[in-house]
KOLBA-532423 format. One record per residue (C-alpha): residue in one letter; x, y, z. Coordinates in pm, whole numbers, padded with zeros to 5 digits. Example, Ala and Ser with C-alpha at 12.3 -4.5 7.8 and 13.67 -1.06 7.14 Angstrom:
BEGIN
@residuo A	X 01230	Y -00450	Z 00780
@residuo S	X 01367	Y -00106	Z 00714
***
This chain:
BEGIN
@residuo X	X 00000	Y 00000	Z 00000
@residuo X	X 00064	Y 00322	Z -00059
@residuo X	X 00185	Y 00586	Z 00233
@residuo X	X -00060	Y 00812	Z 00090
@residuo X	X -00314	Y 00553	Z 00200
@residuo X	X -00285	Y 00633	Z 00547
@residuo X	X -00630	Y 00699	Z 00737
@residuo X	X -00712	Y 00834	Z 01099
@residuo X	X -00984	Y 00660	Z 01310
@residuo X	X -01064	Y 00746	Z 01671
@residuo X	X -00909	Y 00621	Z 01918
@residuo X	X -01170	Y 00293	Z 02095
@residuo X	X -01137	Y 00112	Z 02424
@residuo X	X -01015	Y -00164	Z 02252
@residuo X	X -00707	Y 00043	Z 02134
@residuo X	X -00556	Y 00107	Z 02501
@residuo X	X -00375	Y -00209	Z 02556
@residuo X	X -00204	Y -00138	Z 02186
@residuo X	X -00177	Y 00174	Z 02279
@residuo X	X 00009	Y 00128	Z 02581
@residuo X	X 00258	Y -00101	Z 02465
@residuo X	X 00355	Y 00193	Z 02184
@residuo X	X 00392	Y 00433	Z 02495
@residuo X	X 00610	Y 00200	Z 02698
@residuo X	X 00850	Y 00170	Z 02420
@residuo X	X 01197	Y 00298	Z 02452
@residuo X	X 01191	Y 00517	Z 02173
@residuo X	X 00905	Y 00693	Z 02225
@residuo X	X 00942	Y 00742	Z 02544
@residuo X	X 01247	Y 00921	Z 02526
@residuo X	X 01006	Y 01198	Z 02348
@residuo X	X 00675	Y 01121	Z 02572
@residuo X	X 00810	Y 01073	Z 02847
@residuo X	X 00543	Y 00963	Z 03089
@residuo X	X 00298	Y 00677	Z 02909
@residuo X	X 00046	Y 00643	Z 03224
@residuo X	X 00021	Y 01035	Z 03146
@residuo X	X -00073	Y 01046	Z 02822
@residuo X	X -00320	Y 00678	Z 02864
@residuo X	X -00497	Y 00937	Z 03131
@residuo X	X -00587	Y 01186	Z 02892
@residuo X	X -00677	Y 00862	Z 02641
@residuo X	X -00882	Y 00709	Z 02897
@residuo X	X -01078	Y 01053	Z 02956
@residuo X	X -01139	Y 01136	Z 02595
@residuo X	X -01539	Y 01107	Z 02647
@residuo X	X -01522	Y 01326	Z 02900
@residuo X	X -01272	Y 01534	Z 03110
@residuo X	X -01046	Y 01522	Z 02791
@residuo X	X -01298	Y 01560	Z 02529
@residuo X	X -01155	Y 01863	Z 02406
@residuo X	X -00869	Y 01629	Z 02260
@residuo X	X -00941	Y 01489	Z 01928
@residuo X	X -00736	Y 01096	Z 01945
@residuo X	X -00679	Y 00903	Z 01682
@residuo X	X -00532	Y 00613	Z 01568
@residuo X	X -00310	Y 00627	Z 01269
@residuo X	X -00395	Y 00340	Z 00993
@residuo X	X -00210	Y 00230	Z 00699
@residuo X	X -00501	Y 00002	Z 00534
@residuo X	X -00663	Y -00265	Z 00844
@residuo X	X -00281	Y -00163	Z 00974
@residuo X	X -00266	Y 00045	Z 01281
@residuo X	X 00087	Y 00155	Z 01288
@residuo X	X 00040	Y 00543	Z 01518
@residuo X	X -00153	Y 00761	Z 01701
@residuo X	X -00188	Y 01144	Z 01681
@residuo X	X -00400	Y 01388	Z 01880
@residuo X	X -00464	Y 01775	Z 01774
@residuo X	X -00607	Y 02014	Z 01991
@residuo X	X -00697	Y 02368	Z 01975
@residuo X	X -00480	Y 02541	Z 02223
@residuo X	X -00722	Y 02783	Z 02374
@residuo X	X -00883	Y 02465	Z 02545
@residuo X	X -00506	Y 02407	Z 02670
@residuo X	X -00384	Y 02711	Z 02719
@residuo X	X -00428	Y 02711	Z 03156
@residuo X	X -00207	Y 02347	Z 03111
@residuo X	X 00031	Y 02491	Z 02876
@residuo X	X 00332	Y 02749	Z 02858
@residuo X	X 00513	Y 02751	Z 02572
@residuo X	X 00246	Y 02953	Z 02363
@residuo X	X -00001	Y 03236	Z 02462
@residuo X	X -00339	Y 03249	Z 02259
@residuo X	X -00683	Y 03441	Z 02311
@residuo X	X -00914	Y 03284	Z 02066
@residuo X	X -01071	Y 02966	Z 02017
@residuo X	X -01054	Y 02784	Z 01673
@residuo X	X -00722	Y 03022	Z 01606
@residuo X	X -00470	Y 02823	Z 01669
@residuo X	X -00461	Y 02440	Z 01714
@residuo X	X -00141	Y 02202	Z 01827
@residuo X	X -00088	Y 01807	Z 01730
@residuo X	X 00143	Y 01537	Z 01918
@residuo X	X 00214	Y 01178	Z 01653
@residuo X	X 00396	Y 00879	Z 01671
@residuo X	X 00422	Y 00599	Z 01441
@residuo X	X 00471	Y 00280	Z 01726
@residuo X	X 00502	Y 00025	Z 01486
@residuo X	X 00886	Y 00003	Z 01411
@residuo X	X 00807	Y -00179	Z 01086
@residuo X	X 00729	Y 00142	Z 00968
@residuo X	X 00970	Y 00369	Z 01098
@residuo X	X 01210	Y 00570	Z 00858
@residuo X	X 00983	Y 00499	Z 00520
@residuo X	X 00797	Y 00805	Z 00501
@residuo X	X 00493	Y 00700	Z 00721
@residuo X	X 00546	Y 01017	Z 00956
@residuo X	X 00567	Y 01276	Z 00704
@residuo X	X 00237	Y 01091	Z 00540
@residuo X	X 00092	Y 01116	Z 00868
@residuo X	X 00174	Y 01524	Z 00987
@residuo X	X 00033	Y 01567	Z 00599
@residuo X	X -00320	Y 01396	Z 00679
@residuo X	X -00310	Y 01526	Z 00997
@residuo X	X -00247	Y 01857	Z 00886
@residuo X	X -00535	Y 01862	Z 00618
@residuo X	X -00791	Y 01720	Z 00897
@residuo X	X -00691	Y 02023	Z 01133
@residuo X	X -00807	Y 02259	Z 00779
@residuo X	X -01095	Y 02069	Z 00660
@residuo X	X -01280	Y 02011	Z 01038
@residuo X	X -01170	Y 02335	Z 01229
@residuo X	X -01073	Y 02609	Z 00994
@residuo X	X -00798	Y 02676	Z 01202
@residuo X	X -00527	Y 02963	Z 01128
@residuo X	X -00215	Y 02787	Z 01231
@residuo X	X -00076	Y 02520	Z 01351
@residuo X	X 00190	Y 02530	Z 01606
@residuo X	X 00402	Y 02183	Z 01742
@residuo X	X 00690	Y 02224	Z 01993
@residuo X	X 00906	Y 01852	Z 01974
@residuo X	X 01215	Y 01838	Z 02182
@residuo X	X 01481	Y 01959	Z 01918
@residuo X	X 01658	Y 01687	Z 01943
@residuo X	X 01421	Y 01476	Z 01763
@residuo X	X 01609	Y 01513	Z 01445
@residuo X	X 01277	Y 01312	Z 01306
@residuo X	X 00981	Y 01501	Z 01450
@residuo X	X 01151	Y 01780	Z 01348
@residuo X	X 01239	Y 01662	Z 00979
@residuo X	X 00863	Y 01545	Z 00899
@residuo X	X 00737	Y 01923	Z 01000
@residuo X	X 00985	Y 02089	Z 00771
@residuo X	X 00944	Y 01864	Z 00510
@residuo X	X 00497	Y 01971	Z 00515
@residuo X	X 00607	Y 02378	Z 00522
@residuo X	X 00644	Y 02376	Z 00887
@residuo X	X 00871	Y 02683	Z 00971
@residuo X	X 01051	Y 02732	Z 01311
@residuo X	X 00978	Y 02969	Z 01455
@residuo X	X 01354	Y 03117	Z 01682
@residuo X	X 01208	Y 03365	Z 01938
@residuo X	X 00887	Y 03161	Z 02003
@residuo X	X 01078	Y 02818	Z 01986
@residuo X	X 00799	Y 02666	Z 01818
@residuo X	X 00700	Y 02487	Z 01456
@residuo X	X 00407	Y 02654	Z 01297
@residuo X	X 00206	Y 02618	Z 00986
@residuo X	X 00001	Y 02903	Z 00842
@residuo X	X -00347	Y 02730	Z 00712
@residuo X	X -00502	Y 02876	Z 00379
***
């Protein structure tokens, strides 16, 4: 199949256990950090985290990621690395691909691409802005490679929507 194939579905109970193992592995947590952290927010997406839109990331009946976008007004007492008045402005994403099979083909720059249009097409957001660590050399390559510019005094990726 094509990378271009790739589809987002939300995230169901029966993804958790999946989902968990892709948290718990070493290479994503050296990005993520904490996995019982973000399976909290997961686990509350009907209700205290309904403002966060999960999904997992399929390549055909493959799931191979996950990816979440917000918009960052609904954040903005949790977060401080941006500063935004207005809802449906200005929206943020997080995305992993945790199936190693399909690490370094192309899959995550597929993915920020899809993920990108859905943000446009559902919200009619403004921008898009994404803050990885910078030394994921990957993260940051898959956002500059779908006309995400950093941004030096804010210290932040963002992508102006059409």
């Amino acid at each position: 199949m094509k990378k271009s194939s790739l589809t987002l579905r939300p995230v169901s109970d029966a993804d958790i256990d999946m989902l968990a193992g892709w948290l718990n592995k070493p290479y994503i947590l050296t990005w993520y950090h904490d996995a019982d952290e973000w399976l909290t927010e997961i686990n509350g997406r009907l209700s205290v985290y309904a403002w966060l839109h999960h999904f997992i990331v399929m390549e055909g009946d493959t799931p191979i990621g996950f990816c979440q976008y917000y918009d960052c007004y609904d954040a903005r007492e949790l977060e401080d690395w941006y500063h935004v008045t207005r809802r449906g402005d200005t929206y943020s994403i997080d995305y992993l691909i945790g199936d190693e099979a399909y690490l370094g083909k192309g899959y995550g720059k597929s993915l920020i691409a899809l993920l990108t249009d859905t943000i446009r097409q559902k919200e009619g957001a403004r921008r898009i802005i994404v803050q990885p660590d910078r030394a994921n050399h990957a993260s940051n390559h898959v956002l500059m490679a779908n006309g995400y510019l950093y941004d030096e005094q804010m210290e932040y990726y963002c992508k102006l929507l059409d």
